[in-house]
C-alpha positions in Angstrom: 69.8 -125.1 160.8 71.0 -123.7 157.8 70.4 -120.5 155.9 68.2 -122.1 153.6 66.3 -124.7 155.3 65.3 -121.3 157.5 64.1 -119.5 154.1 62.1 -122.8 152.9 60.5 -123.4 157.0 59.2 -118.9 156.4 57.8 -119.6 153.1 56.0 -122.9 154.1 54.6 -120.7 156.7 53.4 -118.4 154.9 51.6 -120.8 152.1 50.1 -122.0 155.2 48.8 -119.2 156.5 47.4 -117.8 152.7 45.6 -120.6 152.2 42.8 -120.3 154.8 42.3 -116.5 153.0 42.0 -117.9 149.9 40.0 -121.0 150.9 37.3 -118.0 152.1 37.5 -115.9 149.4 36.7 -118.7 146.9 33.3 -119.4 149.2 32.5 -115.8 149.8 32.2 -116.1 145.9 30.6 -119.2 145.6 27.9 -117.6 148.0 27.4 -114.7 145.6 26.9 -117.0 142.9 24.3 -118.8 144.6 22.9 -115.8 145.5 22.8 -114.3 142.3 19.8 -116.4 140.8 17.7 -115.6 143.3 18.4 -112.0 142.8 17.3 -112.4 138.5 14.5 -114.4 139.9 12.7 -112.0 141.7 10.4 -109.9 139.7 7.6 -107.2 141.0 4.8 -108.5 142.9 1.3 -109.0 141.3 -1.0 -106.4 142.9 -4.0 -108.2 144.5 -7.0 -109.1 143.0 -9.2 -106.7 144.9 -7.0 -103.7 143.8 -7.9 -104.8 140.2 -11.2 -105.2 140.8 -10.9 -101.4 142.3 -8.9 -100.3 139.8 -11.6 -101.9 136.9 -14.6 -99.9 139.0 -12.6 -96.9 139.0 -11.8 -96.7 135.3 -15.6 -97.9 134.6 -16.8 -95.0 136.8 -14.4 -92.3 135.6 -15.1 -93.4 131.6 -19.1 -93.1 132.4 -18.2 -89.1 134.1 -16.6 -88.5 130.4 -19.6 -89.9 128.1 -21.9 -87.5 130.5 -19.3 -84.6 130.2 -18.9 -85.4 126.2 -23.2 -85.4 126.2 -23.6 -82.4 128.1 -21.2 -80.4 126.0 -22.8 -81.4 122.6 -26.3 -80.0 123.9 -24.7 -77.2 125.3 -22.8 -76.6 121.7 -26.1 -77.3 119.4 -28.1 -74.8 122.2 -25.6 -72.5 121.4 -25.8 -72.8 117.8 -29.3 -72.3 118.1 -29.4 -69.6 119.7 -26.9 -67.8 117.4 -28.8 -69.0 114.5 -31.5 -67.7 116.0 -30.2 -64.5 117.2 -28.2 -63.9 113.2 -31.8 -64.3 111.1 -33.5 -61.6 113.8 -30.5 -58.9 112.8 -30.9 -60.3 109.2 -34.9 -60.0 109.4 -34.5 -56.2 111.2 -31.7 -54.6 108.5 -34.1 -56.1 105.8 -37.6 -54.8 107.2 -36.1 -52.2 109.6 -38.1 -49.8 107.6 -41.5 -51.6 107.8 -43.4 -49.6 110.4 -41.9 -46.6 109.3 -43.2 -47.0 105.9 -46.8 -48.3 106.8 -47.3 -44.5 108.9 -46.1 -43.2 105.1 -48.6 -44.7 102.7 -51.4 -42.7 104.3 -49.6 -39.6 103.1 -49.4 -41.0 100.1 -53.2 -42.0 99.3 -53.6 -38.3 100.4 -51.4 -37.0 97.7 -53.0 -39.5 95.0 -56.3 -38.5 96.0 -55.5 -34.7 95.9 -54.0 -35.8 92.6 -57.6 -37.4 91.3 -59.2 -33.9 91.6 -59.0 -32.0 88.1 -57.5 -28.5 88.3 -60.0 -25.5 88.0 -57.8 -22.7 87.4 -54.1 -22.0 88.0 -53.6 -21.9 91.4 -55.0 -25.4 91.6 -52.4 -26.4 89.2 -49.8 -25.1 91.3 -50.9 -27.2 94.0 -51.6 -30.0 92.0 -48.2 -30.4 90.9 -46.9 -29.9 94.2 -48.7 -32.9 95.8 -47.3 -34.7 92.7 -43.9 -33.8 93.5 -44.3 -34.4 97.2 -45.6 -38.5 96.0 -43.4 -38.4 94.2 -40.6 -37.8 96.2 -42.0 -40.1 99.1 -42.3 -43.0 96.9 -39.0 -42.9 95.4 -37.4 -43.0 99.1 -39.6 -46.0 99.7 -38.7 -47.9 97.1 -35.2 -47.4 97.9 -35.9 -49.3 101.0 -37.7 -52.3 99.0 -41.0 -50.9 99.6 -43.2 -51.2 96.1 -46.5 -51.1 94.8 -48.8 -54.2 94.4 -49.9 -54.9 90.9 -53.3 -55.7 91.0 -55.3 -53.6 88.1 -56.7 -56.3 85.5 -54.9 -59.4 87.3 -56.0 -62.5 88.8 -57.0 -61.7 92.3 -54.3 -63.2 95.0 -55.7 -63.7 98.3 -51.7 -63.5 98.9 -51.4 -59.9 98.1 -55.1 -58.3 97.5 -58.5 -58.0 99.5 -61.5 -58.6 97.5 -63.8 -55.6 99.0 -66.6 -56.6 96.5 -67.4 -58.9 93.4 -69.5 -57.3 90.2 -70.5 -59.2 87.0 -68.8 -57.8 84.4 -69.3 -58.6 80.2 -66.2 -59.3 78.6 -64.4 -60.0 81.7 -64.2 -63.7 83.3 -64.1 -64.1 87.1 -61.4 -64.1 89.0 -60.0 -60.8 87.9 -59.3 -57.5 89.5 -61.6 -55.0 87.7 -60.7 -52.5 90.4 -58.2 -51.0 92.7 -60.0 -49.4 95.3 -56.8 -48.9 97.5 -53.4 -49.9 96.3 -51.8 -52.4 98.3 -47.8 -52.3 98.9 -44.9 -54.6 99.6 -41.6 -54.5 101.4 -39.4 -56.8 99.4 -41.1 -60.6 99.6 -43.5 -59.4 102.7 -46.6 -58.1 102.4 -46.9 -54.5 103.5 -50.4 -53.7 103.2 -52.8 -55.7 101.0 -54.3 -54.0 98.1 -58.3 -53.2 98.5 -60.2 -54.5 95.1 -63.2 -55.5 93.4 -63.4 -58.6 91.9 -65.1 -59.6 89.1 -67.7 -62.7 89.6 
């Protein structure tokens, strides 16, 4: 055999023996392309219906623990605003009438002073004293008043079951009823509350 028929015999050989290779490799590929729709196919599984159903009940129960958290803060909030509301007009109410009972155990001292005051002087030692209870009123009504504490206008006004007690009623000529023709004891107030109500007479 020649040199060449032995070269063509080796290479027929060899196609041979690379075909069967190749033969697989093209069906090993054709697998995987059969294969691959079935992969793009598959998607996530639906969940059951009685985990939806769970899920629902769960959402349903957990949305009606909010509306009872959302309703029990609001009261909690509008008792709180009460409450400082409440608490604010008390300090308000105490800085503006803080000097209330103070001032009522004061206006006895001062009916003493006016009625020391009402007494005419006899010599001059009574005028000495005289003007020292009008000094002392004096003084004592000015530190009231700086406190809102001021005297009830009563003398020749209508009378004002608001502000006055009628002690007794008298006819009197000239003078129609209804109006103060007295003040027997003057009445006081502490900015817009009454203090003490002024004692009168009334005419009838």
């Amino acid at each position: 055999m020649s040199e060449e028929n032995k070269v063509n015999a080796e290479e027929a050989a060899e196609t041979k023996e690379a075909a069967p290779q190749a033969e697989e490799k093209e069906a090993g590929t054709a697998e995987k392309k059969e294969k691959a729709p079935e992969k793009k196919g598959k998607g996530k599984e639906e969940p059951a219906k009685d985990d939806v159903a769970a899920l629902k009940a769960l959402i349903a129960d957990q949305e009606g623990q909010i509306a009872k958290l959302k309703n029990a803060y609001a009261m909690a909030y509008a008792d709180t605003e009460n409450t400082r509301k409440r608490l604010t007009r008390e300090y308000e109410n105490n800085m503006k009438y803080h000097i209330q009972s103070f001032a009522l155990e004061i206006l006895p001292v001062l009916d003493n002073c006016e009625r020391a005051l009402a007494i005419p002087a006899k010599d001059d030692q009574d005028e000495v004293y005289r003007k020292a209870f009008e000094m002392v009123s004096k003084n004592l009504f000015t530190a009231l008043k700086k406190e809102g504490v001021e005297e009830i206008e009563a003398q020749d006004q209508d009378y004002d079951p608001n502000w006055m007690q009628a002690m007794m009623t008298e006819h009197t000529d000239g003078v129609e009823p209804g109006k103060v023709t007295a003040v027997l004891q003057k009445g006081y107030k502490i900015k817009d509350r009454l203090l003490r109500a002024a004692m009168v007479k009334v005419s009838e």
